[in-house]
N, C-alpha and C positions, 0 to 999 in steps of 0.2 A: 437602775432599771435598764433592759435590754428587750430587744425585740430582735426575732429570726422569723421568718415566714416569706411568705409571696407579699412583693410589690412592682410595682411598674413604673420602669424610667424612660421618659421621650417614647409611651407608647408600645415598650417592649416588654412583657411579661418577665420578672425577674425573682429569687430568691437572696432574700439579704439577712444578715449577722449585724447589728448596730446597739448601741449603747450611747450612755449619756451622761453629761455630768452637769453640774454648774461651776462656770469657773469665776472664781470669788476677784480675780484681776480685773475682770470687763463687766460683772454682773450679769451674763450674759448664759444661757445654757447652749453646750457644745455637745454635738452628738455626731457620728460615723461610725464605719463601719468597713465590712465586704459584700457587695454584690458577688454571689458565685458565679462561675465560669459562663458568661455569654459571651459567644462571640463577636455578639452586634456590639457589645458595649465596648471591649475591647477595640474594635473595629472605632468608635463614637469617638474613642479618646485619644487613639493614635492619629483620628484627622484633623486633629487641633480642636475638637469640641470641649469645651470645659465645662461649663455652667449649664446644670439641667434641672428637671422638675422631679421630684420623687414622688410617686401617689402608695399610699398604704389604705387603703380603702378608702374613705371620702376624706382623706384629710393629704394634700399637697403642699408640699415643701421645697426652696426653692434649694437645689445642693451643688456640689462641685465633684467633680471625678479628678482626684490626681495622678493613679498612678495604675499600672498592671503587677499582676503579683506575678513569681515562676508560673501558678499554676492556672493563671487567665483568671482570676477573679481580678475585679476592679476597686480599689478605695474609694469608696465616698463621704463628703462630710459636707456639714451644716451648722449652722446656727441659726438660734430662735426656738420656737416652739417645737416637739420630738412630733415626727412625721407618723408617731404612732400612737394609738389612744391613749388616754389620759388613766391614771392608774385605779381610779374608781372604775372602769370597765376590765380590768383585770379577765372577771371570770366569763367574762364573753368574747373575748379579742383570742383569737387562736394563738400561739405564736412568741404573745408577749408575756413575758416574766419581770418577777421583781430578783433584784440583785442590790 
């Protein structure tokens, strides 16, 4: 399952690319992705900010930013529960697909 759409980190309007898995080692489901090109968030991570909140509509997640790409997107990831609707909402969640 995957999700791309608008969401909001630390309060800044953003567009993200994220995906998910379970990973059978931890029992634990692991999801990240890309925030595209902001340059606050950029900004966020080059000042030693790591750990922040992801909102995708009323559902918050707590995540990590690790790294800038060439093209200014930023990686983020997470574990726990996917920061986007649960897949019975499929045909109402803009954005999210099943993969």
């Amino acid at each position: 399952m995957s999700y791309h759409g608008p969401a909001g980190v630390e309060g800044t309007p953003v567009r993200v690319h994220l995906t998910g898995r379970w990973e059978p080692v931890d029992g634990r489901f692991h999801w990240g992705g890309r925030i595209e090109p902001e340059p606050r968030m950029a900004h966020l991570l080059r000042s030693g900010r790591r750990d922040v909140e992801l909102r995708i509509a009323d559902r918050v997640r707590a995540a990590r930013l690790s790294e800038v790409d060439p093209w200014g997107g930023v990686r983020i990831t997470g574990v726990g529960d996917a920061p986007w609707p649960p897949v019975a909402d499929l045909s109402s969640a803009p954005g999210l697909t099943e993969e």
